[in-house]
VEXLUMFI-364820 format. One record per residue (C-alpha): residue number from 0; residue in three letters; x, y, z. Coordinates in nm, 3 decimals. Example, Ala and Ser with C-alpha at 12.3 -4.5 7.8 and 13.67 -1.06 7.14 Angstrom:
residues 2
REC   n res    east   north      up
REC   0 ALA   1.230  -0.450   0.780
REC   1 SER   1.367  -0.106   0.714
This chain:
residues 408
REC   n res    east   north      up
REC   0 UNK   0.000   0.000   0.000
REC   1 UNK   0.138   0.340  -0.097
REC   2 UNK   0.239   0.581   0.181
REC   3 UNK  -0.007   0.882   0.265
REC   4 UNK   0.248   1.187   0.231
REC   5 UNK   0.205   1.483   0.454
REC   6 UNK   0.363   1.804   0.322
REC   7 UNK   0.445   2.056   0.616
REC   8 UNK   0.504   2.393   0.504
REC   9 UNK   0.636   2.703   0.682
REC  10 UNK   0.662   3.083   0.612
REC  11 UNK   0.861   3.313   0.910
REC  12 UNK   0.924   3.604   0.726
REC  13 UNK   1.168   3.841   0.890
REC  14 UNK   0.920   4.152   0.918
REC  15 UNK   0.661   3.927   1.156
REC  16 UNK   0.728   3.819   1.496
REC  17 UNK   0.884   3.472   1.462
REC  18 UNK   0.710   3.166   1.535
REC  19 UNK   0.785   2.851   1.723
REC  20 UNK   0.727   2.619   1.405
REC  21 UNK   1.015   2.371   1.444
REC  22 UNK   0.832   2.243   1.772
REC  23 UNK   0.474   2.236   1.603
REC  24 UNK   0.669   2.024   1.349
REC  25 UNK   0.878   1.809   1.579
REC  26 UNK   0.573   1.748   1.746
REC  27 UNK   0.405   1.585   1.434
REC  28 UNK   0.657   1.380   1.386
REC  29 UNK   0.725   1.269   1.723
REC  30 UNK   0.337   1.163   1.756
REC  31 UNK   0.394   0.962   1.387
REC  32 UNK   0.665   0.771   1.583
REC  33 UNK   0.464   0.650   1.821
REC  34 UNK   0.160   0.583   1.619
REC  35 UNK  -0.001   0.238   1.589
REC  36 UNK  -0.009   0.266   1.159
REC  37 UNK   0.360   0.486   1.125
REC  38 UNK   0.431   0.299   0.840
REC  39 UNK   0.128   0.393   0.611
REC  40 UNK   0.237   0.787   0.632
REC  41 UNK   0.562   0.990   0.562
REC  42 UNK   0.659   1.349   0.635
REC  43 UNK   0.775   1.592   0.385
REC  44 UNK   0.903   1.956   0.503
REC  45 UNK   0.949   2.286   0.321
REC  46 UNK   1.068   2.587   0.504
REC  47 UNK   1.080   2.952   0.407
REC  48 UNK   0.761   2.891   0.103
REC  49 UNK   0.782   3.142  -0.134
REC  50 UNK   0.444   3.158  -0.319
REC  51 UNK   0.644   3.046  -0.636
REC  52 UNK   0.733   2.734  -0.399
REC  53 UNK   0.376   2.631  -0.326
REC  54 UNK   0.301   2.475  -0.672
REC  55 UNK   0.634   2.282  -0.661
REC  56 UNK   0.615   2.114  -0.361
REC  57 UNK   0.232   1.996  -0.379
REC  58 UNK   0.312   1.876  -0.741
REC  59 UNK   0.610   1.695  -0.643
REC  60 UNK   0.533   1.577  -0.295
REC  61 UNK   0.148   1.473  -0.393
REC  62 UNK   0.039   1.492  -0.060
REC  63 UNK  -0.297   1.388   0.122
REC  64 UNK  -0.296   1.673   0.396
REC  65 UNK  -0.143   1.990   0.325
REC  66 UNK  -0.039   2.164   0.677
REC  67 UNK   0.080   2.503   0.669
REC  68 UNK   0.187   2.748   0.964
REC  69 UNK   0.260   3.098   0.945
REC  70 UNK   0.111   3.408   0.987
REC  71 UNK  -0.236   3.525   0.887
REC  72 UNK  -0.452   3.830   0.889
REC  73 UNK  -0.761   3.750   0.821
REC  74 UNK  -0.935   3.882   0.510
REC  75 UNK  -0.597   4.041   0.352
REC  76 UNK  -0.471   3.681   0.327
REC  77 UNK  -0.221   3.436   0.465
REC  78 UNK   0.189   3.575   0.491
REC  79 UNK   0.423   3.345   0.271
REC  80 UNK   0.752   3.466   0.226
REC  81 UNK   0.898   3.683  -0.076
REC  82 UNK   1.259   3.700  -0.211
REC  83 UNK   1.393   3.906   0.046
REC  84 UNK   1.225   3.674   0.329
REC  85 UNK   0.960   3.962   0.429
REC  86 UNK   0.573   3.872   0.405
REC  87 UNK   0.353   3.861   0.129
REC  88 UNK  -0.004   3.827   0.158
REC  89 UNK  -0.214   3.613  -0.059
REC  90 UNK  -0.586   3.642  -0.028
REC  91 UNK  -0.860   3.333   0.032
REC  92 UNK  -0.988   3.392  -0.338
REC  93 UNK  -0.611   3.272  -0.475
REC  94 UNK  -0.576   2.954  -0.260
REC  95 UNK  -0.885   2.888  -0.316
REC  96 UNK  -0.843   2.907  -0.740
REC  97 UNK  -0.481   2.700  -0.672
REC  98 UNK  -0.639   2.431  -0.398
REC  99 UNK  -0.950   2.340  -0.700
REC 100 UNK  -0.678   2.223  -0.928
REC 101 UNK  -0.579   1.985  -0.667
REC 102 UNK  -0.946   1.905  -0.652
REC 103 UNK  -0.972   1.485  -0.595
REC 104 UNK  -0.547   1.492  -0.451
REC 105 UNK  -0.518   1.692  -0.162
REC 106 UNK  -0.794   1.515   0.090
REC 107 UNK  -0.708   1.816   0.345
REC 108 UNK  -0.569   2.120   0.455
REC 109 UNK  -0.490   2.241   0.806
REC 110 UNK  -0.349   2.654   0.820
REC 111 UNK  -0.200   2.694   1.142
REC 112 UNK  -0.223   3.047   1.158
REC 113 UNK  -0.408   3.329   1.296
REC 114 UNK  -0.717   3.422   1.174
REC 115 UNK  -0.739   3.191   0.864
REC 116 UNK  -1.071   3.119   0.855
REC 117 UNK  -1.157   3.298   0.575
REC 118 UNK  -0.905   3.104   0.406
REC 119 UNK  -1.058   2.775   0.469
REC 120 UNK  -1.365   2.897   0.448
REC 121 UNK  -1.285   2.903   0.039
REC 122 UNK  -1.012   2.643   0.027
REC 123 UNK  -1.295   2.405   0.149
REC 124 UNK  -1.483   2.495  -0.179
REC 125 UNK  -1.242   2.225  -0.343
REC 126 UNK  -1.093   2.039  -0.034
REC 127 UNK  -1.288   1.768   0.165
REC 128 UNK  -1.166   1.931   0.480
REC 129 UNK  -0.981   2.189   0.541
REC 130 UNK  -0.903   2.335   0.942
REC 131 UNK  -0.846   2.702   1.007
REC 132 UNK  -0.872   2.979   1.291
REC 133 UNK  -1.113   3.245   1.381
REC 134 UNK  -0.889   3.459   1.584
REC 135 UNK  -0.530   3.519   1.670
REC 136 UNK  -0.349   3.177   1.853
REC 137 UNK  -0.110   3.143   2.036
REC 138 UNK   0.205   2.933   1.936
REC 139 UNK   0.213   2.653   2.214
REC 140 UNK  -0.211   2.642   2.135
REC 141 UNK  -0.122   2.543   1.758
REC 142 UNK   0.152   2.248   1.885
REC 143 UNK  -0.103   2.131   2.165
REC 144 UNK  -0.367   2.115   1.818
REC 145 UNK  -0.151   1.933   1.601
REC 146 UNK  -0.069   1.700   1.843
REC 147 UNK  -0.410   1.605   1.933
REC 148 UNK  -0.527   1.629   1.557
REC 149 UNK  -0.234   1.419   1.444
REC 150 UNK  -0.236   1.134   1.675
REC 151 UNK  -0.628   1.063   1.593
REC 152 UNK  -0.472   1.102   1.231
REC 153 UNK  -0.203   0.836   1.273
REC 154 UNK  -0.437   0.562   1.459
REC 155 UNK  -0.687   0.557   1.199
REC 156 UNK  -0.897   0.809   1.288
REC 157 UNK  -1.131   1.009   1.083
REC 158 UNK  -1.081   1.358   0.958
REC 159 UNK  -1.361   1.486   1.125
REC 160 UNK  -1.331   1.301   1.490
REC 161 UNK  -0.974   1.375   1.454
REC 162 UNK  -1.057   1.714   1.423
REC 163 UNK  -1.264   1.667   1.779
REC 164 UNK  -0.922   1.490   1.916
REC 165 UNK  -0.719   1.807   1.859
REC 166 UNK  -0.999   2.067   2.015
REC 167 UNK  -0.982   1.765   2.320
REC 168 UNK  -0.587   1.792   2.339
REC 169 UNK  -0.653   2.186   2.403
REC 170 UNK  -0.932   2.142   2.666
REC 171 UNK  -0.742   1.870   2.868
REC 172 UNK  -0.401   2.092   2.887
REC 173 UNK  -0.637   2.375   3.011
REC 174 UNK  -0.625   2.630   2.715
REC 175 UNK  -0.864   2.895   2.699
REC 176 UNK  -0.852   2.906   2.304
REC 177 UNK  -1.036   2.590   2.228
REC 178 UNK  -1.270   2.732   2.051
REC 179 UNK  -1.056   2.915   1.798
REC 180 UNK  -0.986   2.601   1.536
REC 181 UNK  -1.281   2.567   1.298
REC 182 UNK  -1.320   2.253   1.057
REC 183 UNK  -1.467   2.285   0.688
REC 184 UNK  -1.607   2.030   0.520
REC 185 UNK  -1.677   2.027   0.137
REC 186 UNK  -2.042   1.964   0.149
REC 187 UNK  -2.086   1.749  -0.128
REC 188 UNK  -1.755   1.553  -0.047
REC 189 UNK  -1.912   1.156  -0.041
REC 190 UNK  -1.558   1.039  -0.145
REC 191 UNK  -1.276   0.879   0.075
REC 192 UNK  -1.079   1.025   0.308
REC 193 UNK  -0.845   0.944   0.542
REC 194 UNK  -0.622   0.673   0.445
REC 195 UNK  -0.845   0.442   0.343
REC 196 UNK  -1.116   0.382   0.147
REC 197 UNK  -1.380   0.491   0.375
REC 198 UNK  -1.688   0.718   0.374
REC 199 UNK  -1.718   0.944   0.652
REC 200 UNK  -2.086   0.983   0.822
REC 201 UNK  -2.287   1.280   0.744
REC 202 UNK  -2.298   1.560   1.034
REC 203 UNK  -2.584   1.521   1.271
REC 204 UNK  -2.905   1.663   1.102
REC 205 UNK  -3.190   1.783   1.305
REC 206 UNK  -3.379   1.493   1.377
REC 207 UNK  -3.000   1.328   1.501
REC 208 UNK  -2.935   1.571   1.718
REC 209 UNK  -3.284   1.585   1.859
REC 210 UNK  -3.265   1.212   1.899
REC 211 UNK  -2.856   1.301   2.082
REC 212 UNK  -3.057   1.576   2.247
REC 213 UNK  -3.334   1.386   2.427
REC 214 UNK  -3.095   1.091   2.571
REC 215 UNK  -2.841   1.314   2.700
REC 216 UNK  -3.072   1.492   2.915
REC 217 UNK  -3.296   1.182   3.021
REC 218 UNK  -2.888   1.044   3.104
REC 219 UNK  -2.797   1.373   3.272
REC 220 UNK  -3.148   1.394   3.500
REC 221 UNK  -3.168   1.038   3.582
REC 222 UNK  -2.761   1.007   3.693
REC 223 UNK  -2.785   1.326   3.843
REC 224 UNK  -2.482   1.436   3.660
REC 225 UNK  -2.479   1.787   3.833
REC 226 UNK  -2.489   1.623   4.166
REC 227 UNK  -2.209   1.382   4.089
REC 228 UNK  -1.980   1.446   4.343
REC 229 UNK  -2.224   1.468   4.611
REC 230 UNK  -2.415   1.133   4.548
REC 231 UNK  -2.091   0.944   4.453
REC 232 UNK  -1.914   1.016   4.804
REC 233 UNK  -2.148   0.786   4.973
REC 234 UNK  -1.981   0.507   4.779
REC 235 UNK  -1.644   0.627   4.802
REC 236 UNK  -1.597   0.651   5.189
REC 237 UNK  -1.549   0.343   5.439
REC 238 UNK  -1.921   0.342   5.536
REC 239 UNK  -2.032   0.303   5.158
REC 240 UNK  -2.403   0.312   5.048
REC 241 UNK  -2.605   0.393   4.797
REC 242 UNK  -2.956   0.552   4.712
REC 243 UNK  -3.225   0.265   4.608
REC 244 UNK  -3.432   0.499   4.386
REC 245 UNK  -3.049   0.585   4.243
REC 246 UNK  -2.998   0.275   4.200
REC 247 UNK  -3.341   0.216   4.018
REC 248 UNK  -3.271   0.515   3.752
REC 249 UNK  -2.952   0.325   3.649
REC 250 UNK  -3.162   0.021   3.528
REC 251 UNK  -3.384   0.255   3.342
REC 252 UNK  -3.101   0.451   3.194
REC 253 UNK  -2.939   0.123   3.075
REC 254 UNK  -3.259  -0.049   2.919
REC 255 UNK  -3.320   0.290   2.757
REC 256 UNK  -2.979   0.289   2.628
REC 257 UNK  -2.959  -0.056   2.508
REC 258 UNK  -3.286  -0.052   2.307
REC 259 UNK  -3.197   0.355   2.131
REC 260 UNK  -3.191   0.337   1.778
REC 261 UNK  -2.838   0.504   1.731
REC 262 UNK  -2.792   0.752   1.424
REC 263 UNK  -2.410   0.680   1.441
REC 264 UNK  -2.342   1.074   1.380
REC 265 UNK  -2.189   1.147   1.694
REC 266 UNK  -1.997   0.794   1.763
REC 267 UNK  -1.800   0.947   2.022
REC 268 UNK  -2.072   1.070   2.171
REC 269 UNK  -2.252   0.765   2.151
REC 270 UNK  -1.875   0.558   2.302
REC 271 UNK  -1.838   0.796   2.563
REC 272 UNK  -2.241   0.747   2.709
REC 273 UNK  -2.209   0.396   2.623
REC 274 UNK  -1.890   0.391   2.906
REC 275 UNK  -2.091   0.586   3.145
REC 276 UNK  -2.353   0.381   3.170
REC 277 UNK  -2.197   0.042   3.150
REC 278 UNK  -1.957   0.105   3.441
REC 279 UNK  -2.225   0.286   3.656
REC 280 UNK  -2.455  -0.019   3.560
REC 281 UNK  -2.163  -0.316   3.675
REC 282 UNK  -2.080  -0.070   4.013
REC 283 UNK  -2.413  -0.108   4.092
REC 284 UNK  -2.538  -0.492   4.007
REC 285 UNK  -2.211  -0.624   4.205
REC 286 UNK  -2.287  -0.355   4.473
REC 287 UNK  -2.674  -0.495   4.518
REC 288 UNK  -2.521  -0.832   4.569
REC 289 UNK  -2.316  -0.775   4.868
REC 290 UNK  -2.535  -0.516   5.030
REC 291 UNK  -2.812  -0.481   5.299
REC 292 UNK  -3.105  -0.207   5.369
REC 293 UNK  -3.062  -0.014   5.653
REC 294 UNK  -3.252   0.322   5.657
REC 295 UNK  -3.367   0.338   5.321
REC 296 UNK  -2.993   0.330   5.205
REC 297 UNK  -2.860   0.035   5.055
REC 298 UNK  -2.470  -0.042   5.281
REC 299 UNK  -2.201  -0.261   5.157
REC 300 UNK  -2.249  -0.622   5.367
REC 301 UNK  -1.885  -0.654   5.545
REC 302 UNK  -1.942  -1.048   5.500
REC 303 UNK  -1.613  -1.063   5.666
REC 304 UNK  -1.729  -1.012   6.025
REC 305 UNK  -1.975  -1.356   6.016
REC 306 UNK  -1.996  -1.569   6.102
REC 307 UNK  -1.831  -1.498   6.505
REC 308 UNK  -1.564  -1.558   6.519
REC 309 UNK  -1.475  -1.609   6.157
REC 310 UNK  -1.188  -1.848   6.070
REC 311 UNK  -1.126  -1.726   5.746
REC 312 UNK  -1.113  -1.341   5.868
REC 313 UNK  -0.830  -1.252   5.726
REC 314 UNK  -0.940  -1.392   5.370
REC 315 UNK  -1.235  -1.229   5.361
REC 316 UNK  -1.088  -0.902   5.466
REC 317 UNK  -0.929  -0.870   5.162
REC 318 UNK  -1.145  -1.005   4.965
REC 319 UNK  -1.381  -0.720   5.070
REC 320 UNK  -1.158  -0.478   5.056
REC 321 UNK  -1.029  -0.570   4.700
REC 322 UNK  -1.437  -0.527   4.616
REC 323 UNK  -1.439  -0.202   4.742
REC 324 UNK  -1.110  -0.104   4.536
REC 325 UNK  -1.335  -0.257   4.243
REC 326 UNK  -1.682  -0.082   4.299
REC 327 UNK  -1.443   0.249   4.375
REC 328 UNK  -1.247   0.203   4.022
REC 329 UNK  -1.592   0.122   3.836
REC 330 UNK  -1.681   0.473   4.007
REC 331 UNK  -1.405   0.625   3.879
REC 332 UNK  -1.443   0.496   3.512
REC 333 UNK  -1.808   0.603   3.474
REC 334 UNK  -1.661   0.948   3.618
REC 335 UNK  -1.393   0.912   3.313
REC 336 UNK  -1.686   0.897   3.062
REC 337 UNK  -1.892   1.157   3.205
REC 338 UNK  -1.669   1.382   3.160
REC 339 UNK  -1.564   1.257   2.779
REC 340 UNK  -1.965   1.316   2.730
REC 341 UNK  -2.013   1.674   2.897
REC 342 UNK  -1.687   1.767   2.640
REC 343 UNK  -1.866   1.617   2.361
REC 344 UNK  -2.227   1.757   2.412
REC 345 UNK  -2.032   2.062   2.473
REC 346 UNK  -1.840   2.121   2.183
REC 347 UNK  -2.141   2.023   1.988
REC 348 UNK  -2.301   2.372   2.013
REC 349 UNK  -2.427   2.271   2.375
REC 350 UNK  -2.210   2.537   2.587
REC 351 UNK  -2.419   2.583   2.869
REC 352 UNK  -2.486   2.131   2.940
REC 353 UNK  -2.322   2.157   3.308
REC 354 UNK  -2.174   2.445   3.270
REC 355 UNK  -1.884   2.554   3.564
REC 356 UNK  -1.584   2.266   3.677
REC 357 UNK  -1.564   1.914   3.593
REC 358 UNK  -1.708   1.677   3.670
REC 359 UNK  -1.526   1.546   4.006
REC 360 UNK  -1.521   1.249   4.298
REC 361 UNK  -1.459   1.291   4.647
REC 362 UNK  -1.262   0.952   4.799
REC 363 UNK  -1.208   0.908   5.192
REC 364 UNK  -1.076   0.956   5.458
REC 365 UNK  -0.690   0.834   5.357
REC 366 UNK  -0.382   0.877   5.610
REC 367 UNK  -0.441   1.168   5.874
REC 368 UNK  -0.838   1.140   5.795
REC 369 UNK  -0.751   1.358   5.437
REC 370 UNK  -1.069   1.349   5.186
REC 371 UNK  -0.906   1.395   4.835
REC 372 UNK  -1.145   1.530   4.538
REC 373 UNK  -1.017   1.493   4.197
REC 374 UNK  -1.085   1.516   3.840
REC 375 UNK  -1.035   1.160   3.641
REC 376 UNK  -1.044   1.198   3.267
REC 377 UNK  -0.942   1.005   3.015
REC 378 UNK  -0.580   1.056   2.787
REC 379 UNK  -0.652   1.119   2.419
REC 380 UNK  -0.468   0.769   2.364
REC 381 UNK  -0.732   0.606   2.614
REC 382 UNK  -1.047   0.753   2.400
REC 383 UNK  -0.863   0.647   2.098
REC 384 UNK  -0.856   0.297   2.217
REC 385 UNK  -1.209   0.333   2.330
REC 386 UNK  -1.331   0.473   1.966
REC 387 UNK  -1.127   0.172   1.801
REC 388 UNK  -1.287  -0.082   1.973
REC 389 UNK  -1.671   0.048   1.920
REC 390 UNK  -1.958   0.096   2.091
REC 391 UNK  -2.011  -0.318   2.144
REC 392 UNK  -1.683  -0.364   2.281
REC 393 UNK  -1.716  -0.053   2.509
REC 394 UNK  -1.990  -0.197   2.664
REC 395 UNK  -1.812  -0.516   2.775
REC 396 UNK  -1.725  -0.356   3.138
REC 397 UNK  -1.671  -0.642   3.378
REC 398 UNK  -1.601  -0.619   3.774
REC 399 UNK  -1.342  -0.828   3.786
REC 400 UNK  -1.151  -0.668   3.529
REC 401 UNK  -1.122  -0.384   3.836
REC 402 UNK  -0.995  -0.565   4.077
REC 403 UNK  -0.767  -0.874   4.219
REC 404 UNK  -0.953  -1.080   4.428
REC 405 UNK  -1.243  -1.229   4.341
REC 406 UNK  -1.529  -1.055   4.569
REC 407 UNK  -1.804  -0.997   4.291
């Protein structure tokens, strides 16, 4: 199988501030290193482009995705270099007219560069995709975005997820500029893309995300997402219980789940619920098996203690506690994909879906009676590996994958 070229180009001209590109470029090559299909792609560089050079190198190089980073200023154009290294502007209308003879090569484009939206905007007349930026960015924001959008790239993922994967990288390392990187996407584009031959889902129409719309509040209400951290310390603390009625909304969540007619627009979406729910669901059916009722709260059964005296104390101890490391890890997990799904609603036009921090846990006491709240997410490379295996595989969550011992 022929290798998918990537051409990075690069224009620093000497009358702009200068720009870290080396690292964004390092960057993308360090993530193709350690990418699970390195050998399908190679990595072509060209430094200093003149607008004479652009034609060359896509002609001789024949590239899939075209990334360039430099300078832009919006409607004037985007700054390539001239003969004496100082900036030239050329406008959206003459990339645009070049990129539509490349119409059916170049699968897409990604300009790193402030403010090179319009750009894209009429690049992505001719260009399946094409990524660009509606305001000024910062130099360490376009390496965190490449990095994100590249590894997706590199493990087989599509354009447009990948896309999602860089906007993710920026969110996780705390940036505040998120929402600056646009994608465009050719509208009649039904072709392959990618790598492979593959056709990419349509976006979510109205009825999808109506459909997206509906589950993730039912999901939200029922879980009490927004109360998270205050239901979820009950089960996280020596003492551990849980809510009946809580309990009860989990069943419904996960028959309602199981039976939804999924568009398959919003896969991540759909992987990242799919998580939730499964881990809540196996927390709480190995939970109702070693628990009793005791003021309308369901408590963990310390089976341990009986019979009086117990000969096998010492066993059971641990195998309790190594159930209680499980239920707590489960917790965790469906904490993970809560998270991955108030991103994803999110950056799907939802900005105000539980709006404020993260979504957190609360575990305790530890040593010197400490409580310790914290945030757990997943790594881009752990919701790659989720996305890979699909939505069937994701919801093959067993307890004793969570723990040693077997207590469930």
């Amino acid at each position: 199988m022929s290798r998918g070229k990537i051409l990075l180009l690069s224009a620093d001209p000497t009358d702009e501030d200068p720009l870290r590109v080396a690292e964004e470029f390092r960057e993308i090559r360090t993530v193709l290193e350690l990418a699970g299909q390195r050998d399908a792609f190679a990595i072509e560089e060209r430094h200093c482009v003149r607008v004479r050079d652009l034609g060359q190198a896509l002609l001789t190089v024949q590239p899939k995705i075209v990334h360039f980073a430099g300078h832009g200023s919006g409607t004037p154009g985007l700054c390539f270099e001239d003969e004496a290294g100082k900036a030239r502007l050329v406008s959206g209308e003459a990339l645009g007219g070049f990129f539509e003879l490349l119409t059916g090569s170049v699968e897409c484009v990604v300009l790193s560069a402030c403010l090179s939206d319009v750009q894209a905007e009429a690049i992505a007349a001719h260009i399946p995709y094409v990524v660009g930026m509606t305001d000024s960015i910062f130099d360490d924001t376009a390496v965190k975005f490449a990095r994100g959008f590249y590894r997706a790239i590199f493990n087989g993922i599509e354009t447009d997820r990948a896309f999602k994967f860089g906007l993710s990288e920026l969110s996780l390392e705390g940036s505040d500029e998120a929402d600056v990187p646009v994608l465009y996407r050719r509208e009649d584009d039904a072709g392959p893309h990618g790598f492979e031959t593959r056709v990419s889902k349509p976006a979510a129409d109205a009825e999808d995300l109506r459909f997206y719309r509906e589950l993730v509040e039912f999901v939200a209400s029922e879980l009490q997402l927004a109360e998270w951290n205050n239901w979820t310390s009950h089960l996280l603390t020596v003492s551990a219980s849980w809510d009946p009625e809580l309990m009860d909304a989990i069943g419904r969540v996960d028959q309602r789940m199981f039976v939804a007619d999924w568009p398959g627009t919003l896969p991540d979406l759909e992987t990242a619920m799919t998580r939730l729910v499964v881990s809540l669901k196996s927390a709480a059916d190995s939970f109702s098996k070693h628990c009793e009722l005791r003021n309308e709260r369901l408590y963990a059964y310390r089976w341990y203690k009986f019979p009086f005296p117990n000969p096998n104390y010492d066993h059971d101890l641990a195998e309790f506690e190594s159930w209680q490391t499980a239920i707590e890890n489960l917790i965790a997990e469906a904490t993970r994909a809560a998270n991955w799904t108030r991103h994803l609603w999110r950056l799907a036009g939802n900005s105000d879906f539980l709006a404020g921090e993260r979504i957190s846990i609360t575990s305790g006491p530890h040593a010197g009676f400490q409580f310790i709240t914290y945030v757990p997410e997943y790594t881009p490379e752990e919701q790659l590996a989720l996305l890979a295996a699909g939505r069937a595989s994701v919801r093959d969550v067993r307890v004793d994958d969570f723990f040693s011992a077997d207590g469930g």
